[in-house]
C-alpha positions as CSV (number, residue, x, y, z in Angstrom):
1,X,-5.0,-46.3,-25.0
2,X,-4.2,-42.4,-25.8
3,X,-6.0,-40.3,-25.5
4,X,-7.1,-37.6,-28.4
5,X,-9.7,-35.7,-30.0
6,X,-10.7,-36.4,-33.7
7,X,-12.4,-33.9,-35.4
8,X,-14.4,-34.9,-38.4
9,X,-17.3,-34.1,-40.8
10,X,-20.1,-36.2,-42.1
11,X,-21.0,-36.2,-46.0
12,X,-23.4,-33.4,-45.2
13,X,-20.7,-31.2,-43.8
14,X,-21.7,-31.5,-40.2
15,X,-18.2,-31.3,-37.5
16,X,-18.3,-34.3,-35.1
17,X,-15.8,-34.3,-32.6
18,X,-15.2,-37.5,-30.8
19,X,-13.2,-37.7,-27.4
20,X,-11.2,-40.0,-26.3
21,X,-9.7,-40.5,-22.8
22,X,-7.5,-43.4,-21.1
23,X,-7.7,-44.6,-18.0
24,X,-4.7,-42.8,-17.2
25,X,-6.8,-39.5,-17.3
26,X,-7.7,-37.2,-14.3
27,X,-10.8,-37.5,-13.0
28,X,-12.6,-34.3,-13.9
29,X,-15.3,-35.0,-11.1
30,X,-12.9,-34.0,-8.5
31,X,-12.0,-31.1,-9.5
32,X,-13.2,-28.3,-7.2
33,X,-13.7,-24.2,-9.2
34,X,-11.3,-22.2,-7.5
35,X,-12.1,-18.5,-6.7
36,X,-9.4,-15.8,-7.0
37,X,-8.9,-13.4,-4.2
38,X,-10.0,-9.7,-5.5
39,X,-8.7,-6.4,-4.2
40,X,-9.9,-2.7,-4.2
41,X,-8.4,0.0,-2.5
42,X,-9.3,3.7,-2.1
43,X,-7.6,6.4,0.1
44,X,-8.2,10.0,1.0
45,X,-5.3,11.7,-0.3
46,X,-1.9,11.4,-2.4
47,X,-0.2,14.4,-0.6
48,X,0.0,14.6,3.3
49,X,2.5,16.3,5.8
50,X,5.1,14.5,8.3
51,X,3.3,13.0,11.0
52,X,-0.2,13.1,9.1
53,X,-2.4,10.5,8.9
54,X,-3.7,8.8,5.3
55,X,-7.0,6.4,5.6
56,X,-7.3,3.2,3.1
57,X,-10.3,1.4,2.4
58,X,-11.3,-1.0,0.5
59,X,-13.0,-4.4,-0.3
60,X,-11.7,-7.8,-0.9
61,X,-12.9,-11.6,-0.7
62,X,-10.1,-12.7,1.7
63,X,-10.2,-12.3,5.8
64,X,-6.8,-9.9,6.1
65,X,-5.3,-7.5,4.2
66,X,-1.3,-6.2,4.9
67,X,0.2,-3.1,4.0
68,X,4.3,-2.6,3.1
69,X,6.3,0.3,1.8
70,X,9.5,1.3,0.3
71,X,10.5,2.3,3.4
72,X,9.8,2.3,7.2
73,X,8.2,5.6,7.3
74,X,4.8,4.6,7.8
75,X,4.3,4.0,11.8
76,X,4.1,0.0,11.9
77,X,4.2,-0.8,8.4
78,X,7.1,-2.7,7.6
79,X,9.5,-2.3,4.2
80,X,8.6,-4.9,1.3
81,X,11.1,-7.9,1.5
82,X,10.7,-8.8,-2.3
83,X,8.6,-7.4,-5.0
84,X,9.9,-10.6,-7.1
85,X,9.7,-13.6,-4.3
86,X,7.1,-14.8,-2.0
87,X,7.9,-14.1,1.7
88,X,5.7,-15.3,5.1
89,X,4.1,-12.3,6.9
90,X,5.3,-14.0,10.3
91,X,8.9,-13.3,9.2
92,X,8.4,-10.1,8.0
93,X,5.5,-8.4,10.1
94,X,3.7,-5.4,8.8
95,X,0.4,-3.5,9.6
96,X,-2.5,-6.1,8.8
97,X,-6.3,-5.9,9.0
98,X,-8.9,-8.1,9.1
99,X,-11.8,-7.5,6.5
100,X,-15.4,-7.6,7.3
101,X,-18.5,-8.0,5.5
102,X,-15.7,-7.5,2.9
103,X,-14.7,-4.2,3.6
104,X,-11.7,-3.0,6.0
105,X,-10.2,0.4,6.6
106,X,-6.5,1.4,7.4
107,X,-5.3,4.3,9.6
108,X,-1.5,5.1,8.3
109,X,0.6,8.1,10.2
110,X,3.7,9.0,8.5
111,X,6.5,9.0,10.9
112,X,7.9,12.3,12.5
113,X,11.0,12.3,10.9
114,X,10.0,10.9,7.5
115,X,11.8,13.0,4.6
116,X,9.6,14.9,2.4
117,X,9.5,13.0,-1.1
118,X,7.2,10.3,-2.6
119,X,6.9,7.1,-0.9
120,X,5.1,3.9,-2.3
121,X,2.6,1.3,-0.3
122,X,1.8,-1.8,-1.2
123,X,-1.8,-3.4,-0.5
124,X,-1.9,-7.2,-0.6
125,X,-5.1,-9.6,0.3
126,X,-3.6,-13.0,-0.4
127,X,-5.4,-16.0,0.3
128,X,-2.5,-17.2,3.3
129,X,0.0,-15.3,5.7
130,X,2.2,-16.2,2.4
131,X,2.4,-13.0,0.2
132,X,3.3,-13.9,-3.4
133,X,3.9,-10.0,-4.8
134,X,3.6,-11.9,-8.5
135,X,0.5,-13.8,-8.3
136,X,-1.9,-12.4,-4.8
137,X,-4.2,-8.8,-5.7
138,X,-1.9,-5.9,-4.7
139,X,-2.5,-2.5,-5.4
140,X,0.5,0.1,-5.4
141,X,-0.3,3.7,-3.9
142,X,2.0,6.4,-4.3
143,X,1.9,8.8,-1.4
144,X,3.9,12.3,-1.0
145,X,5.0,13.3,2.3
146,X,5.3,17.1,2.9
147,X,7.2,19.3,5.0
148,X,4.1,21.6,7.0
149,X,4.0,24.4,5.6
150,X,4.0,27.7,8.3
151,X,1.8,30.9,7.7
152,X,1.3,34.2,9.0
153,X,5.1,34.3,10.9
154,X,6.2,37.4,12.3
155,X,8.6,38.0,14.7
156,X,11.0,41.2,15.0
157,X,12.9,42.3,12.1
158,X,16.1,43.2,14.1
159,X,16.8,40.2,15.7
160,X,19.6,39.7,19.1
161,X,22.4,37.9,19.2
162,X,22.4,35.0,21.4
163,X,18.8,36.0,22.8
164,X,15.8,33.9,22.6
165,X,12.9,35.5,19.8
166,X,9.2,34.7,19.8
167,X,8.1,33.7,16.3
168,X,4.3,33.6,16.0
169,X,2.6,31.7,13.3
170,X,0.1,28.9,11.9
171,X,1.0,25.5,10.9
172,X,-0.6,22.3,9.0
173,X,1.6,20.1,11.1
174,X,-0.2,17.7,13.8
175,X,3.2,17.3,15.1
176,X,4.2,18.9,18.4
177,X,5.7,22.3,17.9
178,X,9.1,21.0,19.5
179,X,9.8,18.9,16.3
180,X,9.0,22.0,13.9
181,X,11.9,23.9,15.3
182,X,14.5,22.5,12.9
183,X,12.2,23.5,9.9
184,X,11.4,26.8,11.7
185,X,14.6,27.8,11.8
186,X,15.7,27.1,8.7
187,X,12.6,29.0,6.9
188,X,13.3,32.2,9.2
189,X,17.2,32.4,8.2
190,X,16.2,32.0,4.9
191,X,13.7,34.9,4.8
192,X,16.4,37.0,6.4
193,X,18.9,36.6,4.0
């Protein structure tokens, strides 16, 4: 026997709809509901400088959440293999956190030497250490990173040749001032010229 559905009406008008299943047919009983994995992700700012820190948070229904980027300019967060194809977080190791009471938080730095331009991260919470970027809650966050910006410079207007100079100033930069000099110098030749 087939199974079908007949649809029919009664003299009055009334729509009877008669069911009919073969033994072939799944057995509906065993079938379980299945609850999708939710994400929500909030951060505490879309610009920040080289070697600054951005927080996530969030909630979800799953135990972990991973973070991956266009690039590797987010200490310990690893590029995105494949926006298109699963991949297994084991083979490709990121930054991952486990959720509680269905909340977590995320700590990113932005490397040292990451150039200034706009970045993108990507938040998953899938249901296994298998990330399917198609199907599992992701969230994209753009970020731009920032060259610090330096105030209140002033150093001598005549400057030596081939002598050191002492350039005082103010800076937004949690990196160590050896790292700035690059940047330093830069912005002071192009102010003298």
């Amino acid at each position: 026997m087939d199974s079908s559905i007949i649809f029919s009406t009664d003299a009055a008008g009334v729509a009877r709809t008669t069911l009919k299943v073969s033994e072939n047919a799944w057995d509906l009983t065993k079938l379980r509901p299945t609850l999708l994995q939710s994400l929500d992700v909030s951060f505490d700012a879309t610009r920040v400088v080289r070697g600054g820190i951005i927080h996530l948070n969030g909630t979800t229904t799953v135990g972990r959440v991973y973070v991956y980027a266009d690039s590797t300019s987010f200490e310990g967060v690893a590029k995105l293999p494949s926006l298109n194809e699963q991949f297994n977080v084991e083979e490709h190791p990121t930054k991952g956190v486990m959720v509680s009471n269905d909340t977590f938080s995320i700590t990113l730095k932005v490397n040292e030497h990451a150039r200034d331009r706009e970045y993108t991260l990507y938040v998953f919470a899938p249901s296994s250490d298998v990330i399917s970027p198609v199907s599992d809650p992701m969230k994209v966050i753009t970020v731009i990173v920032e060259d610090p910006d330096f105030t209140n410079i002033s150093y001598r207007e005549n400057l030596p040749r081939a002598r050191d100079i002492v350039v005082k100033g103010k800076t937004n930069s949690p990196i160590p001032d050896k790292t700035l000099g690059l940047r330093l110098s830069r912005l002071i030749t192009q102010h003298i010229q």
